[in-house]
C-alpha positions, 0 to 999 in steps of 0.5 A: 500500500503506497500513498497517492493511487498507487495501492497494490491490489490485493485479491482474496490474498492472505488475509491477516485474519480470517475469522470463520463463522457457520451460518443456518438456514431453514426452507419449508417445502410443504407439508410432511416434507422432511426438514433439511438444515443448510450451512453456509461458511462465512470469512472475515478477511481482515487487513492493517492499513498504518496511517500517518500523520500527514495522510489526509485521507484513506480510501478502500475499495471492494471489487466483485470477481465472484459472489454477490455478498461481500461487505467492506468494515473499517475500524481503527486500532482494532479489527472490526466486527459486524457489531464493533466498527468505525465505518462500513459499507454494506450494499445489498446484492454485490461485492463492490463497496467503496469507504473513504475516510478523512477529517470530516468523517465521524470518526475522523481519520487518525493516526495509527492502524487502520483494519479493514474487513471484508465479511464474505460468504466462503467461495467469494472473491474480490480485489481489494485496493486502499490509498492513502491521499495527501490532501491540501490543508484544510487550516488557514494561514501560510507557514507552520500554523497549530490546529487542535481540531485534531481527533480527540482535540489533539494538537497537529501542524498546517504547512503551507508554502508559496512556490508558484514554479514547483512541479511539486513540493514534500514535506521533511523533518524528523517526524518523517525520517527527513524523507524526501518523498514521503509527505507531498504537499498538495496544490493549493490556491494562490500557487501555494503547497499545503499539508495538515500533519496531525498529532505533531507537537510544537519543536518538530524540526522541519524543511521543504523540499520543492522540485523545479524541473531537474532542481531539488530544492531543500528549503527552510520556512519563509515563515518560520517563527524559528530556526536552528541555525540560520542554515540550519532547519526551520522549527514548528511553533506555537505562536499562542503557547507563551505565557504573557501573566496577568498583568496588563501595558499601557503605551506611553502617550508619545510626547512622553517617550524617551527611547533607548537604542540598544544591541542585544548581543553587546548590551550586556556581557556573555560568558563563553564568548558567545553574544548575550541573549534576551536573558541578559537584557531582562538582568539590566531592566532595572539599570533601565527602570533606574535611567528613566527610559520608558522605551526601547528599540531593539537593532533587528534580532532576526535569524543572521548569518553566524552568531555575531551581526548588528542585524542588518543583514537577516536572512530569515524576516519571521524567525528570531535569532537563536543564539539570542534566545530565539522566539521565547527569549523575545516574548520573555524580554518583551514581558519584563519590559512591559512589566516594568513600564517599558515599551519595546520596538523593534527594527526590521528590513523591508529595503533588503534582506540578506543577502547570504544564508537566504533560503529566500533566494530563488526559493522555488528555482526560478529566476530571471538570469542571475536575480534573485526569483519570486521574493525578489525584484528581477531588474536592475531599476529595482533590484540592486540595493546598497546591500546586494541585489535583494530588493523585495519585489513589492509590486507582487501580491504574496510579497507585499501579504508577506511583508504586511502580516511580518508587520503584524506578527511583530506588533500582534504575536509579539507584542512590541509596541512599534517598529522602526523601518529601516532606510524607507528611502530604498523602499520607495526608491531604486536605481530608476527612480521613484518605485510606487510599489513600495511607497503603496506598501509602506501606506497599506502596512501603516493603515493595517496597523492603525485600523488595528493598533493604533497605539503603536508606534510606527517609525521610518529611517529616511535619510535620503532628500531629508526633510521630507513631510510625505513620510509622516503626512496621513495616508490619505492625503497621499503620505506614508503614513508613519508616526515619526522619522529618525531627523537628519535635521537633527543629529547632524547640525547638532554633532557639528555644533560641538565636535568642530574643534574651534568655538568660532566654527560654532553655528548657531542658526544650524542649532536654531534650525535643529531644534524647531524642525518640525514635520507636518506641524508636529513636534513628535512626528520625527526621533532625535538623537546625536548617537545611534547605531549608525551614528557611532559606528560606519566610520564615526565614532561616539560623540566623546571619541569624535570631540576629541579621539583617544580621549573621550574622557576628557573635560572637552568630550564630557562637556560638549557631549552632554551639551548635545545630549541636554538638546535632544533630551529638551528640543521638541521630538521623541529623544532617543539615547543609545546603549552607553551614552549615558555613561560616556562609553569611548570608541565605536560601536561594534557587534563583538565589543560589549558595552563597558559597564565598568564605566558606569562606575567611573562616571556615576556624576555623568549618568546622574546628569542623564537621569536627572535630564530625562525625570525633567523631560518626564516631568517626574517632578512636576515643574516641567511640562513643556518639554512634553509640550508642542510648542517651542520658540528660540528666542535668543541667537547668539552667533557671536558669543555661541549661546542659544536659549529657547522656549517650550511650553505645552498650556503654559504657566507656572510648572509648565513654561521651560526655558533651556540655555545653551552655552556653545563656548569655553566661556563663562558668563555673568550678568548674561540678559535673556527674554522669558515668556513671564515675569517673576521667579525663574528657578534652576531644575537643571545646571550641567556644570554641577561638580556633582556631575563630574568633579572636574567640572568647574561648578560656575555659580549659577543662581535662580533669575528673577524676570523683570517685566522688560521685553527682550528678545521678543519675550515679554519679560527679562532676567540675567543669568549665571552659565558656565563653559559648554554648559546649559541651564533648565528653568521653569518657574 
């Protein structure tokens, strides 16, 4: 017996069992006509019929050769009996019977043996034939999805994959042997394969095996929550299976959050020389908790090549790295954080993928000359990236389905709380030009997520032809569709501002321009930093280093650094910090150099600067809502003596107006005369040059400012005040 119509035929052919039974009958033949008794001999055949998990259905069928009065009998895990029977089928006045058994039978198809048994009168004779029929799944979704419909309620995986080239495709893993020919997958609609494997449990190790002309093509899961190896085998999981507790998340509003960029496998040190994982990250939650972020945005922790990548390269867009901790070590990171008040977003590839260890590359093996096959654009307008010829083919249907339910598996499955894309601008854009499918993509997967989650938090990289309103502008007046961009606005007027060399070079417009950039008229719809993994890394180095390189612990690195730092932490925008920043951590950032915690012990005065910057920006102590406010005004420019003083305000008055001075020079100053929206007592909640920041800090006497009602730089109102060199001051009232 062999699945697929190709049963042997068995004709009256030893039988495993047969059970022998004398039947009587009686006829009357008038009266005084002696009685005379008839015996008819009956046989049970009885056959074993093993059933796998992946069988979809059992066919047998009863051919007639002599005798009228044979009857088919099914039952599984027993031979049946004309009273103990699953299913029969019994037709007065012939041989031929025919039973077909499959998921929607009473009972069910099952794993295990199948008897069938054929009740005959002795001198029947018949064929028997059975088969065993891979049939398309009866499960929705694409990849490996649980069911638990199964008989008795029991737990099986649907396998479906997308290969509109195959000639045919199987199934292999370790419940099968790694057979290559054992479990077809059957044709299914939208060009995809499909099989339902009942009774396999989550862990099952697996790949497809699809056949292109000549080619044999051994797979891994496009959608494969995880694998062993990025060239290893794909795993079954069970996306529902991870205990999330009791205890609920509320996003933070996003004027209020404060994002910290982190690696995972640096953030924290492993023993064995391997990365460090989710585990390692969860151990430094309440270092975070301490820092006051509320949110943090993980560099891409997809399945990479080897075991060391910032992540950029991922071969595998569904799956979670193993050597981090794979999919439950995510889940268990995410639940800690959301435990803790903190957000999670995560940073994936829609420009790119790859581009080696890709089983996506060519996967069902066809392709246009050397590119890259049905995932891929075949051209080379849009095909060619900066990273390789591995641009998604956006204007296909299954990618796009494919890129969108990416999206919502992170945000829905895995509860993060918002993505950052990377690079939007080679999504929208290729060799040739504008490319629409992606701008179209971009628009479908942010109205998905808004329709769905609109709490989340949706964030692009688009650096190219910056600024650009179009990415965060609605959707329906034509944008992307996000919720905020990383500002190249941003980043690069404000580094240049305080890693030039001479203070004369200082410009203090660019700072101006820096800090009121807006997008579409909203101060949160754009990220500010001055480090992240791009910025301290690819040639540059950590704002420190760059001041002054060999010697990021100097009095010059410490104090302009955390001059930028005091601006994205108080200019309009969603500040973000990345992982070290808030303890001077030196060099470049590199995926194979952990982050140098004993820093945190040499400079404990410049991490209490960062802490007590972002309680402000928080407004933890209730005296400075502005910052978290839409509005800002810079109302003093200085080019000459390089100093800077803006307004942010949110309602306005007392707890909530905030004014923030920059000092850009190696000067101090006394008796220094700037506007403030208000009369009366301006008091200091912030002073960078405090010794208690850094013993090396020359700690300028500073004092609280009493306004006076004389207008100044188009403030209503005017004070003098103290600030030391490359310092800034905080005041509210």
């Amino acid at each position: 017996m062999r699945p697929r119509d190709s049963a042997p035929r068995r004709t009256l052919a030893a039988p495993l069992i047969a059970l022998a039974i004398l039947a009587s009958t009686a006829t009357g033949q008038g009266a005084g006509t002696p009685f005379r008794a008839r015996f008819t001999r009956y046989d049970f055949d009885v056959y074993q019929v093993p059933v796998q998990g992946w069988h979809g259905r059992l066919r047998v069928e009863l051919h007639e050769v002599q005798g009228t009065h044979a009857d088919l009998y099914l039952r599984h895990g027993a031979p049946p009996t004309l009273d103990l029977w699953d299913h029969r089928s019994v037709t007065p006045g012939t041989s031929n019977e025919s039973l077909a058994v499959d998921a929607t039978s009473a009972p069910a198809i099952a794993n295990g043996t199948w008897f069938v048994g054929v009740w005959r009168p002795t001198g029947t004779a018949y064929d028997i034939d059975w088969f065993l029929d891979s049939l398309p799944s009866g499960h929705a979704g694409i990849g490996a999805n649980p069911f638990d419909d199964g008989p008795a309620g029991s737990q099986g995986f649907a396998f479906r994959t997308w290969a509109p080239n195959a000639d045919s495709v199987f199934l292999v893993g370790d419940f099968n042997g790694w057979s290559a020919s054992t479990t077809p997958m059957s044709a299914d609609a939208g060009d995809h394969f499909s099989v339902d494997v009942r009774e396999l449990a989550p862990g099952a190790r697996y790949q497809y095996v699809i056949h292109n002309g000549t080619q044999e093509l051994w797979r891994n899961d496009p959608r494969a929550r995880e694998l062993t190896s990025s060239v290893g085998d794909s795993i079954a999981v069970d996306p529902q299976a991870f205990d999330w507790g009791h205890g609920g998340f509320d996003m933070p509003p996003w004027n209020e959050l404060i994002v910290y960029e982190l690696h995972i496998g640096t953030f924290n040190e492993h023993a064995g020389g391997l990365p460090a994982g989710f585990n390692e990250a969860i151990d430094r939650i309440p270092y975070l908790v301490d820092l006051g972020v509320n949110a943090v945005e993980l560099m891409p922790v997809c399945e990479f090549p080897a075991d060391f990548s910032w992540g950029y390269n991922y071969s595998h867009p569904f799956a979670v790295e193993q050597v981090y901790g794979g999919l439950e070590g995510l889940k268990l990171l995410v639940r800690a954080c959301h435990e803790s008040g903190i957000a999670v977003f995560g940073d994936v590839l829609y420009n790119h993928w790859g581009p080696s260890d890709m089983d996506l590359w060519r996967y069902d093996g066809w392709s246009t000359g050397t590119w890259g096959g049905i995932y891929f654009y075949n051209d080379s307008c849009n095909g060619p990236t900066p990273w390789g010829d591995t641009r998604p083919d956006f204007g296909r249907a299954e990618v796009r389905q494919y890129i969108r339910d990416n999206v919502l598996m992170w945000l829905g499955e895995c509860r993060l709380d918002g993505l950052r894309w990377d690079s939007t601008s080679n999504i929208h854009m290729g060799n040739c030009g504008d490319i629409p499918a992606g701008w179209s993509l971009m628009q479908w997967c942010n109205d998905e997520v808004d329709a769905t989650q609109p709490w989340k938090f949706s964030m692009a990289e688009d650096m190219f032809n910056a600024p650009n309103d179009w990415i965060t502008k609605d959707t329906g007046a034509g944008g992307a569709g996000f919720d905020a961009q990383w500002d190249a606005m941003f980043v690069h007027p404000v580094r240049a501002a305080v890693e030039t060399v001479w203070d004369t070079d200082r410009d203090m417009w660019a700072v101006r321009d820096a800090i009121v950039q807006s997008y579409n008229g909203d101060a949160f719809q754009r990220i500010i930093y001055t480090e992240s993994h791009d910025e301290v890394a690819n040639g540059r180095q950590r704002v420190p280093e760059d001041i002054w390189p060999g010697n990021a612990d100097s009095w010059y690195s410490k104090k302009r650094s955390t001059l930028a730092s005091t601006l994205a932490l108080t200019s309009p925008g969603v500040p973000l910090l990345f992982m070290g920043q808030e303890f001077l951590e030196d060099g470049w950032f590199d995926d194979d150099d952990p982050l140098d915690w004993d820093r945190l012990a040499l400079f404990p005065g410049i991490h209490a600067l960062y802490r007590d910057l972002i309680h402000l920006r928080r407004d933890a102590w209730g005296t400075t809502a502005g910052l978290q406010g839409q509005h800002t005004t810079v109302h003093h420019v200085n080019n000459w003596d390089k100093l800077i003083a803006f307004h942010r305000w949110d309602q306005g008055g007392s707890g909530d107006d905030v004014v923030v001075v920059c000092n850009f020079k190696d000067q101090a100053w006394t008796d220094y005369t700037i506007g403030f929206p208000r009369e009366g007592l301006w008091r200091v909640r912030f002073d960078s040059d405090w010794t208690g920041y850094d013993p090396g800090y020359g700690g300028w006497p500073t004092h609280d400012v009493q306004a006076s009602a004389s207008p100044h730089d188009s403030m209503p109102a005017s004070g003098s005040l103290s600030i030391g060199p490359y310092t800034s001051l905080i005041f509210s009232q």
